[in-house]
KEDO-558703 format. One line per 4 residues: number of its first residue (from 1); for each residue x, y, z of N, C-alpha, C. Coordinates in Angstrom, 3 decimals, padded with zeros to 6 digits. Layout:
# KEDO-558703
NUM> X/Y/Z/X/Y/Z/X/Y/Z; ...
This chain:
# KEDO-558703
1> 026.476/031.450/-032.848/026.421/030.290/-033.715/026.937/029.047/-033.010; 028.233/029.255/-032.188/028.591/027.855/-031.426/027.643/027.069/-030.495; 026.893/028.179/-030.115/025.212/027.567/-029.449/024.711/026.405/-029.815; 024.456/026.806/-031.323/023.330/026.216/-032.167/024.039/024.392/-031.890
5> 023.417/023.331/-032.375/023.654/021.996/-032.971/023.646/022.337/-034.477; 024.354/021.337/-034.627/024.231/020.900/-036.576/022.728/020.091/-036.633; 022.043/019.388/-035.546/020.898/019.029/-036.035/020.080/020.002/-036.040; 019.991/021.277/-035.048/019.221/022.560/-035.070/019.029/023.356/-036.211
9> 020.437/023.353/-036.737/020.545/023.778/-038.244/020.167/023.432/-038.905; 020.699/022.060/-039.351/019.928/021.069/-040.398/018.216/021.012/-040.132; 017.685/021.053/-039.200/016.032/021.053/-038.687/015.314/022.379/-039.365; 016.144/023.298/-038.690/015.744/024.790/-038.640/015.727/025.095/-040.111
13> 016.662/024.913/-041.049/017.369/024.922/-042.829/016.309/024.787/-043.275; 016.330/023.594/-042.870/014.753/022.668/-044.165/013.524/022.832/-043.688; 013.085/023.310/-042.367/012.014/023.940/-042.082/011.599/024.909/-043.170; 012.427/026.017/-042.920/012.502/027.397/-043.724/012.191/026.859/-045.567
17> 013.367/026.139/-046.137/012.851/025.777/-047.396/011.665/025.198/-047.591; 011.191/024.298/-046.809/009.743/023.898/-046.791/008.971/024.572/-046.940; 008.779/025.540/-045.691/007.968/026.568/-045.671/007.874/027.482/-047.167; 009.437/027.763/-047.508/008.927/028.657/-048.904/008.810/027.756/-049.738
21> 008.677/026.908/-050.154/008.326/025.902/-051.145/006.547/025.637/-051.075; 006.435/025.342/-050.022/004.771/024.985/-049.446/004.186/026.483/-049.922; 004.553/027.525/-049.702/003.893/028.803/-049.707/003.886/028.834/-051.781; 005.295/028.953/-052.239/005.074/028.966/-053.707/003.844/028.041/-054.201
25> 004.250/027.186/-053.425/003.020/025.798/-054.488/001.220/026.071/-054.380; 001.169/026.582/-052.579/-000.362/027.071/-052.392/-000.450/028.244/-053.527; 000.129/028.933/-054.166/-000.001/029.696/-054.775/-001.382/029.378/-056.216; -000.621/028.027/-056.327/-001.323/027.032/-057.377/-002.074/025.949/-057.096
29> -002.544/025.774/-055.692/-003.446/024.917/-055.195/-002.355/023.371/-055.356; -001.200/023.733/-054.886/-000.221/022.628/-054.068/000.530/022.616/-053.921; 001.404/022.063/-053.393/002.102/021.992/-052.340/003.786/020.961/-052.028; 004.545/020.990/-051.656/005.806/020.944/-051.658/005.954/019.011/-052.103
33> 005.080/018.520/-051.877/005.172/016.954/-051.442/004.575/016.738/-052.955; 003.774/017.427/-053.376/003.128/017.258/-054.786/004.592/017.444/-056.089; 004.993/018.565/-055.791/006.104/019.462/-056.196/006.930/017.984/-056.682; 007.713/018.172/-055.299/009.079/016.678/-055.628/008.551/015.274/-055.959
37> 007.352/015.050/-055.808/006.532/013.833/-056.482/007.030/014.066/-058.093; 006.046/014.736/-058.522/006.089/015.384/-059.905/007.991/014.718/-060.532; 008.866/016.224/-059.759/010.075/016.061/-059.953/010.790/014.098/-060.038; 009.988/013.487/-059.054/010.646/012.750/-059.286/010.453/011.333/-060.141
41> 009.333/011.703/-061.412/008.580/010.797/-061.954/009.491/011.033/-063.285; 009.289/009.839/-063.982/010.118/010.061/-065.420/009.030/010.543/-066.144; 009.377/011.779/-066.776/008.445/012.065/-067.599/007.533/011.716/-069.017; 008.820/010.912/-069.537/008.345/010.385/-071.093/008.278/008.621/-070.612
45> 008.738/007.935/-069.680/008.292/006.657/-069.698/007.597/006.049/-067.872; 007.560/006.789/-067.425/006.483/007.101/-065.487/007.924/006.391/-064.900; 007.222/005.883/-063.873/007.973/005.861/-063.043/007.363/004.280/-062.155; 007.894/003.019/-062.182/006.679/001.650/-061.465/006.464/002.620/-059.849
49> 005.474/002.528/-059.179/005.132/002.980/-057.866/006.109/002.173/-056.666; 006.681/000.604/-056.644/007.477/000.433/-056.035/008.700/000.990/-056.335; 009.062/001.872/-057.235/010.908/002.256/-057.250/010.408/003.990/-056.644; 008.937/004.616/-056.810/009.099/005.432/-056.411/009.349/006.184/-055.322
53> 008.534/005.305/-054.004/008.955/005.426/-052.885/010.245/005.149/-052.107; 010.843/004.798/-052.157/012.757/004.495/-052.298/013.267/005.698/-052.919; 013.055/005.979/-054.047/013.696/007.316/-054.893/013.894/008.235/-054.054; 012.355/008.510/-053.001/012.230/009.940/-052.565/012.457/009.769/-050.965
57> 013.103/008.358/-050.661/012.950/008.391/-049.252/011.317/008.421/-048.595; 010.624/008.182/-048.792/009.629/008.181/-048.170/008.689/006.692/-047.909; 007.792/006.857/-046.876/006.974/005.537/-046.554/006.526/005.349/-047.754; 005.687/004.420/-047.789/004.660/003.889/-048.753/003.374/004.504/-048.121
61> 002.750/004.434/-047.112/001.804/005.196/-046.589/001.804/006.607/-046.986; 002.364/007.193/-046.963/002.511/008.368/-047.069/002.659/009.116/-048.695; 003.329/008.359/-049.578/003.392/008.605/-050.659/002.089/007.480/-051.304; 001.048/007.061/-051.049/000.461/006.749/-051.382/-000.804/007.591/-050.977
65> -001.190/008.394/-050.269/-001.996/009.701/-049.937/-001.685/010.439/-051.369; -000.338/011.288/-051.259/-000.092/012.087/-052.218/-000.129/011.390/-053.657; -000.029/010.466/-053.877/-000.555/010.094/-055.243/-001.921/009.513/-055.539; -003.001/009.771/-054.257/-004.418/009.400/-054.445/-004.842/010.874/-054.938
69> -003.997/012.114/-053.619/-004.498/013.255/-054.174/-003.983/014.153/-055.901; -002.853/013.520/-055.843/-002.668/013.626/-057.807/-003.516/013.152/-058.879; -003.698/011.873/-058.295/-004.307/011.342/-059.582/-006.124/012.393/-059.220; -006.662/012.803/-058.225/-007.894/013.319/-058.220/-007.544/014.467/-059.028
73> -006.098/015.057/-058.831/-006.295/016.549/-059.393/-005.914/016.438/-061.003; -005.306/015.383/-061.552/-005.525/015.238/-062.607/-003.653/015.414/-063.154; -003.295/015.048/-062.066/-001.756/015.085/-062.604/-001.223/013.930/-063.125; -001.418/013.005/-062.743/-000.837/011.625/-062.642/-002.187/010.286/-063.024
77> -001.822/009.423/-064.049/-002.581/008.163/-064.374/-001.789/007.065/-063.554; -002.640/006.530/-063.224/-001.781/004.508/-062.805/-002.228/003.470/-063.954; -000.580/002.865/-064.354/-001.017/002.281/-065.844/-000.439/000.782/-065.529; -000.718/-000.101/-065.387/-000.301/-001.531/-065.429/000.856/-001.679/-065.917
81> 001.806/-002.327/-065.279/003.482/-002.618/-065.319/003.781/-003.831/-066.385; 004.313/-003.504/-067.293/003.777/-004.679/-068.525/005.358/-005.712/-067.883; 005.905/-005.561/-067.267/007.348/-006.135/-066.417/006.470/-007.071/-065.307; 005.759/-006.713/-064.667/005.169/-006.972/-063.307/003.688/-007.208/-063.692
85> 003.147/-007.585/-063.768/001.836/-007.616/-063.587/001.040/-007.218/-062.508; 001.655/-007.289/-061.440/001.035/-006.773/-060.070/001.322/-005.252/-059.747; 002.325/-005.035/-060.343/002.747/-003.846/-060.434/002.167/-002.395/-061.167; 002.308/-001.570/-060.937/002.150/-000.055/-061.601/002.818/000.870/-062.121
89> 002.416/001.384/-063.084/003.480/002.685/-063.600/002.595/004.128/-063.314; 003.690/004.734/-062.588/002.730/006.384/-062.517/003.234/007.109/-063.589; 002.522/007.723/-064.145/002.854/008.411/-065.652/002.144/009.335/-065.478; 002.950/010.676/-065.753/002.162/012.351/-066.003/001.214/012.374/-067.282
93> 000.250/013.138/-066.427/-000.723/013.150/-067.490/000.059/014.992/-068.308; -000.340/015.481/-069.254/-000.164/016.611/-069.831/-000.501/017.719/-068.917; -001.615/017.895/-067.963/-001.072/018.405/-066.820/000.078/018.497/-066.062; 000.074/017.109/-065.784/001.276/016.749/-064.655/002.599/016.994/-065.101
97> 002.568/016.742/-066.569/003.889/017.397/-066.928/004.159/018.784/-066.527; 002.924/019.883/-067.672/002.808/021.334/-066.969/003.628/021.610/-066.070; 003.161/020.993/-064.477/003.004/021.302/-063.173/004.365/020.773/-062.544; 004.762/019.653/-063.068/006.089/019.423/-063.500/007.653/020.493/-063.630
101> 007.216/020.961/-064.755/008.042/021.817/-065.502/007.782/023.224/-064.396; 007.130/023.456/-063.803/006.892/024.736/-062.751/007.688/024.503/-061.769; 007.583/023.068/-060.676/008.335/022.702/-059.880/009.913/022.625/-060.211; 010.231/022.360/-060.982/011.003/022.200/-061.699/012.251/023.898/-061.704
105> 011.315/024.869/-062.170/011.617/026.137/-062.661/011.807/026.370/-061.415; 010.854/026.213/-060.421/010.989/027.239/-058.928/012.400/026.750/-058.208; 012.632/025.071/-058.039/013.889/024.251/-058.131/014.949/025.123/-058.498; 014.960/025.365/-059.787/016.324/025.984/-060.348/016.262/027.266/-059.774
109> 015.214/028.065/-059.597/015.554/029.481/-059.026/015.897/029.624/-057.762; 015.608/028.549/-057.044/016.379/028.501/-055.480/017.839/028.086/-055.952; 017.882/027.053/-056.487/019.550/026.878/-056.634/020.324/027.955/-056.994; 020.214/028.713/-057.955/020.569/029.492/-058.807/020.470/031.258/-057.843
113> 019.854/031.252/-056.823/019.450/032.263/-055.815/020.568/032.395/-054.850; 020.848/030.849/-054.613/021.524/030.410/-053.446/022.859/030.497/-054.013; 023.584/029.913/-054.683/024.707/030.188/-055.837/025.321/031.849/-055.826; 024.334/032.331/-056.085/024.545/033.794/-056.456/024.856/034.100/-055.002
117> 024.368/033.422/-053.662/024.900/034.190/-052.208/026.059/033.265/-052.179; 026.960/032.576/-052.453/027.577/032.004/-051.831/028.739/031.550/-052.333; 029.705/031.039/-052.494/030.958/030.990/-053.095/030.695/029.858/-053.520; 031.650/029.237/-054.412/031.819/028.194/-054.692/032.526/027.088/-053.716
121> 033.819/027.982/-053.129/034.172/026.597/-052.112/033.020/026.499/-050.775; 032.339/027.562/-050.760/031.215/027.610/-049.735/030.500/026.193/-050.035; 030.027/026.046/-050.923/028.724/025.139/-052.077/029.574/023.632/-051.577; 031.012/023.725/-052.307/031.449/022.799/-051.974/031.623/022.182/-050.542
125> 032.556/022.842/-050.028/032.214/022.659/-047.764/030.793/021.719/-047.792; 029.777/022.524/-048.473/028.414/022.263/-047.480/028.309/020.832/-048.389; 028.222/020.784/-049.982/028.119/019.662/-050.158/028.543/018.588/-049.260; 029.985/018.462/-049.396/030.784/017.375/-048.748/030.519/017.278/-047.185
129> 030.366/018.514/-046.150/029.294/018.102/-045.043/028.390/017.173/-045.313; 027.203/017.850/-045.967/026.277/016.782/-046.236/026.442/015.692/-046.230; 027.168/015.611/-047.235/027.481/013.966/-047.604/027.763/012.986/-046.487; 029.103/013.522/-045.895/029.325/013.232/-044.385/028.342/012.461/-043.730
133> 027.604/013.761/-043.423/026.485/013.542/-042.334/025.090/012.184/-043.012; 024.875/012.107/-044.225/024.385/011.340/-044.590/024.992/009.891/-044.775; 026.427/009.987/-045.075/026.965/008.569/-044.869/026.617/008.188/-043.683; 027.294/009.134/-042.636/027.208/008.548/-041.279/026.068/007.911/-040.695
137> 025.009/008.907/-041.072/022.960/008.664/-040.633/022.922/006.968/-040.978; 022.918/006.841/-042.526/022.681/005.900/-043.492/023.222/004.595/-043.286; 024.395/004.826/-042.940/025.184/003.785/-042.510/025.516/003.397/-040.871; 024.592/004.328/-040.073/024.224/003.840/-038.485/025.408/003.856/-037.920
141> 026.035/004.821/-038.063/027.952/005.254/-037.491/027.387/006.378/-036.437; 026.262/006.403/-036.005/026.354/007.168/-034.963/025.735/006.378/-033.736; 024.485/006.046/-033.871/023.555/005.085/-032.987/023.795/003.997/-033.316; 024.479/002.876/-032.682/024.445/001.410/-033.135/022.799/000.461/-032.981
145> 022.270/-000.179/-033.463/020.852/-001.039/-033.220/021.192/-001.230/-031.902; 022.453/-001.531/-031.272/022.439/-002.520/-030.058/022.124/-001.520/-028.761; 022.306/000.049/-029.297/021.898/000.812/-027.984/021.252/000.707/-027.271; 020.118/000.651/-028.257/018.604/000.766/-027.815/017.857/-000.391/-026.599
């Protein structure tokens, strides 16, 4: 284990959850990026498309693919931002809720999987790592701009 890096870990970790996440979702004709989309839309009032990409960390390029391929499969409507006019609201369609509430379920059974292996001050440690390591990323305490 002293081998390994913490970025090897952290790489290698979320590989693996990916992978079983991507595999549950092909199950149902999709897939992990569809999954936490879903998860991260308000369900009873959407979600405007500029707060969504920020929410999930992701480009705009990129989360704009996955919500061309939602709205084809019938998960998701784009409804005019009555705040914004230029703006959009993504809102689950009664599907998307469905499909929603699945992602959702598979979510809790990993947590709830993982829980059951592991202690509580374990859970805790790794939280507060995390956190750590994300202040540090987030807040550029490791690489300064001026390195480069």
């Amino acid at each position: 284990m002293k081998d390994k890096t913490i970025d090897y870990v952290l790489r290698t970790t979320w590989l693996s959850v990916q992978k079983m996440y991507n595999e549950e979702a092909s199950k149902f004709g999709s897939t992990m990026a569809t999954g936490f989309t879903l998860l991260s839309i308000d369900p009873e009032k959407g979600t405007p498309s500029t707060a969504l990409g920020p929410k999930m960390g992701m480009e705009a390029t990129s989360l704009s693919r996955i919500l061309k391929t939602m709205e084809e499969k019938g998960l998701i409507t784009r409804k005019p931002n009555p705040k914004d006019g230029r703006g959009v609201i993504i809102c689950l369609t009664d599907f998307g809720i469905e499909k929603r509430d699945y992602s959702r379920e598979k979510v809790l059974m990993f947590n709830e999987a993982i829980r059951n292996n592991v202690s509580e001050e374990q859970l805790k440690n790794f939280y507060e790592v995390a956190e750590v390591i994300n202040d540090m990323v987030c807040n550029k305490k490791i690489y300064n701009q001026s390195d480069s």
